[in-house]
C-alpha positions as CSV (number, residue, x, y, z in Angstrom):
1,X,86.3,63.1,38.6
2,X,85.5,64.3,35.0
3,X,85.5,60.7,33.7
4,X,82.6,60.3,35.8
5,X,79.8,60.2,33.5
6,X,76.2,61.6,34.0
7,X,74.2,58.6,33.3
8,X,77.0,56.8,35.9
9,X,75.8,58.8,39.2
10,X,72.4,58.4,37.7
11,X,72.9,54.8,38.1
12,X,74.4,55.0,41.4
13,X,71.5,57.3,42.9
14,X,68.7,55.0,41.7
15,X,70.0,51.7,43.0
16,X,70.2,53.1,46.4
17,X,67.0,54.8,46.1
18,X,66.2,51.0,45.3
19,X,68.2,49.9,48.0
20,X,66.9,52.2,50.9
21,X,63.2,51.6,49.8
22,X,63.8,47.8,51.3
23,X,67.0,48.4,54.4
24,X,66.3,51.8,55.7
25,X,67.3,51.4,59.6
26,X,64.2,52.7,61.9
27,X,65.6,55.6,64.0
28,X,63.3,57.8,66.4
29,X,64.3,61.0,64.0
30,X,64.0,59.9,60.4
31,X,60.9,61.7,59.0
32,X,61.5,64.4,61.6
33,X,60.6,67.7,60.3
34,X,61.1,69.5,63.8
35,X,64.9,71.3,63.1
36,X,65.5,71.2,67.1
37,X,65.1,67.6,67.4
38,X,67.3,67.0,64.6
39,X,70.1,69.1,65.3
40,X,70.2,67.3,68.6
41,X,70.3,64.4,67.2
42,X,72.9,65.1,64.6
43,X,75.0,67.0,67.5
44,X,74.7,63.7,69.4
45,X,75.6,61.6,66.5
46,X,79.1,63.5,65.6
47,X,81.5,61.3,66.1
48,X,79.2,58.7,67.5
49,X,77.7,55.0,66.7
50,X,74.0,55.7,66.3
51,X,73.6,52.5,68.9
52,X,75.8,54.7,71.4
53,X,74.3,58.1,70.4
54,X,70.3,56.9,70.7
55,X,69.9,56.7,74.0
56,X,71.4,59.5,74.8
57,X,69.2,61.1,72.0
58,X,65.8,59.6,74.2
59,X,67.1,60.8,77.5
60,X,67.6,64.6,75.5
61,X,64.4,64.9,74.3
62,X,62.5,63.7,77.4
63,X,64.3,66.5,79.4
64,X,64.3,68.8,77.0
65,X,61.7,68.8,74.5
66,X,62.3,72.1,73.3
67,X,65.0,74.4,72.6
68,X,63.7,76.7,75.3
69,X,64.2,73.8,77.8
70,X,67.5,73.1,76.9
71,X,68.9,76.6,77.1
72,X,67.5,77.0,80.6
73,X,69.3,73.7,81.8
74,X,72.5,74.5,84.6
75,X,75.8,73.8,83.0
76,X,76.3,71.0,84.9
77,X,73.4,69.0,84.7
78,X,74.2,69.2,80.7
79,X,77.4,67.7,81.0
80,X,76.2,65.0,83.4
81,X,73.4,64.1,81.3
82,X,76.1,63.7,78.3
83,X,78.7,62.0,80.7
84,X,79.9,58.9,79.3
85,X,79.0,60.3,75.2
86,X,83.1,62.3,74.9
87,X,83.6,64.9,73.3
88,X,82.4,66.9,75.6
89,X,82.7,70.1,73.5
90,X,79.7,69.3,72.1
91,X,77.8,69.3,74.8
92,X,79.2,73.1,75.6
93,X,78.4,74.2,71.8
94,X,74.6,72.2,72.4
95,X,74.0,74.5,75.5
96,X,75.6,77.6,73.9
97,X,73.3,77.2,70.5
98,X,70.4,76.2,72.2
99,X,71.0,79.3,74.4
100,X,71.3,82.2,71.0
101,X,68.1,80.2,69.6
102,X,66.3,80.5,73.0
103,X,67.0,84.1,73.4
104,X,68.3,85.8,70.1
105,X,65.8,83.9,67.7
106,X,63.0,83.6,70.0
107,X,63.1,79.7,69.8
108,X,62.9,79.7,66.0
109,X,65.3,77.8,63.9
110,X,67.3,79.6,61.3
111,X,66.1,77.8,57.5
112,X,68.9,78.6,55.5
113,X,72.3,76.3,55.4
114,X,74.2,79.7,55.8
115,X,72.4,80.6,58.8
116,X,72.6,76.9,60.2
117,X,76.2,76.5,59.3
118,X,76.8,79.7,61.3
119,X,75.6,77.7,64.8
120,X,78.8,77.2,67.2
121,X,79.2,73.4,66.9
122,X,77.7,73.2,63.3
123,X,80.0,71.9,60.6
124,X,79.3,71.5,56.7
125,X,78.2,67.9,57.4
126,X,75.6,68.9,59.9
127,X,74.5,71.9,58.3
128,X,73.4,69.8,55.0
129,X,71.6,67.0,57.1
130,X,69.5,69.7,58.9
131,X,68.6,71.5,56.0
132,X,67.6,68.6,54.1
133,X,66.1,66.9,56.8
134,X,63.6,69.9,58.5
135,X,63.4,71.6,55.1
136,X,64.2,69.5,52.0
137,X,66.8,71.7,51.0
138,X,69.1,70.0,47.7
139,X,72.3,69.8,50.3
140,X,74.3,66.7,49.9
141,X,75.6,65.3,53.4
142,X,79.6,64.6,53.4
143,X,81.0,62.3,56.2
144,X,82.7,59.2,56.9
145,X,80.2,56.8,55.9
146,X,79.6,59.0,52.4
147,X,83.5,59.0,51.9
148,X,83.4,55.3,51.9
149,X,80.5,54.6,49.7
150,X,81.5,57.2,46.7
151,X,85.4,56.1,46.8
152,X,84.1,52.4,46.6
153,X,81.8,53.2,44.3
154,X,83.3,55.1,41.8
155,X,87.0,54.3,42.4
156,X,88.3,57.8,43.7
157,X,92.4,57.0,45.0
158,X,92.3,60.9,46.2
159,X,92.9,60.7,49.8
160,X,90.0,62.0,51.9
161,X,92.2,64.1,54.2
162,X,93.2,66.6,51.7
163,X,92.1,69.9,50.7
164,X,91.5,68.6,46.8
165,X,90.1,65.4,48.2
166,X,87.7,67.0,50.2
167,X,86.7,69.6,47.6
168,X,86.7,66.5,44.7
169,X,84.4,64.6,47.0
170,X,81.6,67.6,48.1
171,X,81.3,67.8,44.1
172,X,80.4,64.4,43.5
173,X,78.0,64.2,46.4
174,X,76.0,67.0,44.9
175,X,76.2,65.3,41.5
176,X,74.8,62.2,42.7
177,X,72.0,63.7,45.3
178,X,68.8,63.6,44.3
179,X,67.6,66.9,44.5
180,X,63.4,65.9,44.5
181,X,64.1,63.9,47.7
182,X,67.3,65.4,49.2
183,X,66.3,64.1,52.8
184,X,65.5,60.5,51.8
185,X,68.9,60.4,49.5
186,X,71.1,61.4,52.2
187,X,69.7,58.9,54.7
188,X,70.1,56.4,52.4
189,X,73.9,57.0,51.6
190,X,74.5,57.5,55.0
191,X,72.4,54.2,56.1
192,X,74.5,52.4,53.6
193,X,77.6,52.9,54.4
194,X,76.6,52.4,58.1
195,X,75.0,49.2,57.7
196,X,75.9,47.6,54.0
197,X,79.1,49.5,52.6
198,X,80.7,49.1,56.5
199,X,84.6,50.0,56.9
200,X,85.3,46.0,57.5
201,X,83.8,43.2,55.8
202,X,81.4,45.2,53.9
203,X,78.2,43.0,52.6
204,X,79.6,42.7,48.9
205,X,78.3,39.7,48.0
206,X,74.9,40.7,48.3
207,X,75.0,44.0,47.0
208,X,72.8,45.6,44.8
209,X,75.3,47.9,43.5
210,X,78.6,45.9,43.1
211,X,78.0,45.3,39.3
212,X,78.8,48.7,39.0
213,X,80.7,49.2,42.3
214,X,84.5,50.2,41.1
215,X,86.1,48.3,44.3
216,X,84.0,45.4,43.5
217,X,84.8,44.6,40.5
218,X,88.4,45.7,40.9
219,X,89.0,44.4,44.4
220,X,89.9,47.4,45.9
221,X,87.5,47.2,48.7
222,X,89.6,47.0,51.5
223,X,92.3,49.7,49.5
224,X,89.4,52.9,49.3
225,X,89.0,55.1,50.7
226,X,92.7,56.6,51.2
227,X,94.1,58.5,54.1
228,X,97.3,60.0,53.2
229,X,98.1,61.0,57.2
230,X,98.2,59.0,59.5
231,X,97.4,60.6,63.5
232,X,100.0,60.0,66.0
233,X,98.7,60.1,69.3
234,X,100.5,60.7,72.6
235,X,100.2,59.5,75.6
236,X,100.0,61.7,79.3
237,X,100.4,60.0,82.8
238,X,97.9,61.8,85.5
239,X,97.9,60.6,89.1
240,X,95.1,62.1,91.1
241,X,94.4,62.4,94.9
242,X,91.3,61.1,96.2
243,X,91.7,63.0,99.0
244,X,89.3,62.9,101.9
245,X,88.3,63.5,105.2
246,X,85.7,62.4,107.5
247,X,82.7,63.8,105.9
248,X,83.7,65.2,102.5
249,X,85.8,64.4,98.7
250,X,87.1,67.0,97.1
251,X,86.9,67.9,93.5
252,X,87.5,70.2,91.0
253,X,86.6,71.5,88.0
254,X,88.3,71.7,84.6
255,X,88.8,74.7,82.8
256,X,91.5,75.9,80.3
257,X,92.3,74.1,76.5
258,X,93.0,71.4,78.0
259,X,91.1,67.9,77.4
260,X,87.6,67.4,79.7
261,X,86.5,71.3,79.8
262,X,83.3,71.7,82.1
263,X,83.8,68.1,84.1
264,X,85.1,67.0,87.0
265,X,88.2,65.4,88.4
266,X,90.1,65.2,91.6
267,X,93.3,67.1,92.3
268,X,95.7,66.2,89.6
269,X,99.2,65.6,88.9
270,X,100.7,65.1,85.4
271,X,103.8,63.4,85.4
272,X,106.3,62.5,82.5
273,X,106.3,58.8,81.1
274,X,108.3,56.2,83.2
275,X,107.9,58.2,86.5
276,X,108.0,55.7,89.2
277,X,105.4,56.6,91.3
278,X,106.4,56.5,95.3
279,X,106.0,57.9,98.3
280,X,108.2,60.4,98.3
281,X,107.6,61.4,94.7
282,X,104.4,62.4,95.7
283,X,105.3,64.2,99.2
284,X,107.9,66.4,97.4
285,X,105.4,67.6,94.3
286,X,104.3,71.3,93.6
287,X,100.8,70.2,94.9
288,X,101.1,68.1,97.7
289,X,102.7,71.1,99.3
290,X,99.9,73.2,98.4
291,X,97.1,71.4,99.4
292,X,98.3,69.5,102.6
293,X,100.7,72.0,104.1
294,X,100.1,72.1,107.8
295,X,98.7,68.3,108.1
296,X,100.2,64.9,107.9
297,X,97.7,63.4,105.5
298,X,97.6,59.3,105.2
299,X,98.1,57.9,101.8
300,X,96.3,55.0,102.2
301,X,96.7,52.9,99.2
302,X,97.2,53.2,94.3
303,X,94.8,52.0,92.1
304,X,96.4,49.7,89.3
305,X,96.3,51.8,86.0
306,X,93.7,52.8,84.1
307,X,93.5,54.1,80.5
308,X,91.5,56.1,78.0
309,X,92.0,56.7,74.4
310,X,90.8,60.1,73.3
311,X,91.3,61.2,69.4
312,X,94.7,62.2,69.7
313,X,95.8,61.5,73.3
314,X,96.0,58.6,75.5
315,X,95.6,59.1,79.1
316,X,96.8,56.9,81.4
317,X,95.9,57.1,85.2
318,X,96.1,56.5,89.4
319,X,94.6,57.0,91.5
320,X,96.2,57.8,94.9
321,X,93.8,57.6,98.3
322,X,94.8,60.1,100.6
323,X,93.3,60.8,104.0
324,X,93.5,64.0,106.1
325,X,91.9,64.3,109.6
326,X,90.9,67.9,109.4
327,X,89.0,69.5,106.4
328,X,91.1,71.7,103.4
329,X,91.0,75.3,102.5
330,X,88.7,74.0,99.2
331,X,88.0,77.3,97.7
332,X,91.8,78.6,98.4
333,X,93.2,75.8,96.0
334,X,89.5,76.0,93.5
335,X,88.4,72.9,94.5
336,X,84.4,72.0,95.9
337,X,84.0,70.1,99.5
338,X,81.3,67.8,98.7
339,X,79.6,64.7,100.5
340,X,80.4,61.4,99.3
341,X,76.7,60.3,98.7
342,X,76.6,63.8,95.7
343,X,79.8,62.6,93.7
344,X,76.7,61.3,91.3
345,X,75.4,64.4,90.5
346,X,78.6,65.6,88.9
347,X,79.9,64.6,85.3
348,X,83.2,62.9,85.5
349,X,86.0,62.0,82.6
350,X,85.2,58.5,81.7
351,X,88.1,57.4,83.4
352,X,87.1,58.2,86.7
353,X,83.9,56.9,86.1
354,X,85.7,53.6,85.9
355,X,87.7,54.6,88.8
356,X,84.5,54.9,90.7
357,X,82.8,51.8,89.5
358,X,85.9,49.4,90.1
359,X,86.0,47.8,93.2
360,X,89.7,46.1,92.7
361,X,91.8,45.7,95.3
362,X,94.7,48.4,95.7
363,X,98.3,48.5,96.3
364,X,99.7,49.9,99.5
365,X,102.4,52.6,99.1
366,X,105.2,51.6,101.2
């Protein structure tokens, strides 16, 4: 990065200052100065398309339109309201900072990127767009969009997933910010590369900056930026029993490491990959035993499979109907007896959801 001239990112930071001043993207939280309302919208947006994250954003505030609000929400009613969003630890971090602000701080946000960084679910990225945003603080944003743009821009072949990569790139981000107008800057790079600079078929040919723009001119737009890993993911096999009885479902809820903390599921079995799934396969597991010993349940019918991809895993589910004539010992196994009509007021994986919402025929188990 030392060839990288001064008058270089001077260029760069005034052509998107130019470029912003006729694009910018109208979003419910640019110009917010209240820190709550944008660190919820920032939490939201991790990980997230802005046109998945902004409703979501809209149904937040309307519930909750201040921290205090949020930290007195139930658990659950969290994790429903963010059903459908994944990465559900977010949610958990939300409630758990929004609960030390409430109560520790007295409501007031911390002002300093060290105290802001210190929030559970707060990252470098997210600490520097808060800061900047509520405060006008000279801290430059860093994330995927930002990584595109500079590599682009400047021609940087240091892949993004490394230590020097990451520490070559938070350098030049500071070099180019414009410290007057930190919050307007970072939108701008960030709006950018979300709408202009975009991982495919990036709007080149209309660019303001691709006389300058390294990839441009080199043709090394589709080439930047480099990854040097690339993630495997595995895949798991659940099958879970709908089971029910003549007034109630029965659910649980997921605790543990594991994938989905906080939401609900029915009883599940993990099985390994190519497991042919039968009748007897499932009358002879671990938890068949457990929860139906004593009755003669009726397995009534499999769902075809569904799948979700998650960051690093790929679940693939059934869904096995069971019915049982008299009720279970719920609490005994740690599951909840509820009415069919109140499986809506629970958050579910978003492959049950689909479960749910599918009305396709199913295959008998002979």
């Amino acid at each position: 990065m030392g060839d990288i001239t001064a008058k270089q990112c001077q260029i760069f930071t005034d052509s998107l200052k130019i470029w912003f001043s006729k694009n910018q993207r109208p979003l419910p939280w640019k110009g917010q100065k209240d820190p709550y309302l944008i660190w919820l919208s920032e939490i939201i947006l991790q990980q997230t398309r802005v046109e998945q994250g902004l409703p979501y954003y809209n149904k937040f505030i309307t519930a909750y339109p201040t921290v205090h609000d949020l930290a007195a929400a139930p658990d659950d009613e969290v994790m429903k309201m963010w059903e459908g969003l994944g990465y559900y630890s977010r949610a958990r971090n939300l409630l758990a900072t929004a609960r030390f602000i409430s109560k520790e701080l007295k409501g007031v946000f911390p002002r300093t990127y060290k105290e802001v960084r210190a929030l559970k679910g707060v990252g470098d990225y997210t600490a520097a767009a808060i800061v900047s945003f509520a405060y006008s603080l000279p801290h430059a944003v860093l994330d995927g969009n930002v990584y595109r743009v500079l590599s682009r821009y400047f021609g940087i072949h240091t892949p993004i997933d490394t230590t020097g990569g990451k520490k070559e790139f938070t350098e030049l981000a500071s070099r180019v910010l414009d410290k007057k107008i930190p919050e307007q800057h970072n939108q701008a790079i960030m709006d950018f590369g979300a709408t202009h600079c975009k991982p495919k078929k990036p709007l080149c040919n209309s660019c303001l900056l691709k006389s300058s723009c390294h990839a441009f001119q080199q043709g090394e737009v589709n080439l930047l930026p480099i990854k040097s890993k690339k993630m495997k993911r595995k895949t798991r096999h659940f099958i879970y029993f709908c089971v029910k009885d003549p007034h109630h479902i029965y659910i649980r809820r997921r605790e543990g490491k594991d994938i989905w903390k906080h939401l609900y599921e029915y009883p599940m079995l993990e099985v390994a990959e190519g497991t042919e799934i039968s009748q007897n396969i499932l009358q002879n597991s671990e938890l068949w035993q457990q929860l139906f010993e004593g009755q003669t349940p009726v397995l009534e019918n499999i769902s075809p499979p569904y799948k979700q991809t998650l960051s690093h895993q790929t679940i693939i589910a059934k869904f096995v109907n069971v019915f049982i004539s008299r009720e279970l010992e719920a609490k005994k196994w740690g599951l909840l007896k509820i009415e069919p009509k109140k499986m809506e007021n629970f958050a579910f994986p978003k492959i049950i959801s689909c479960f749910l919402n599918d009305k396709t025929l199913y295959l008998r188990l002979d």
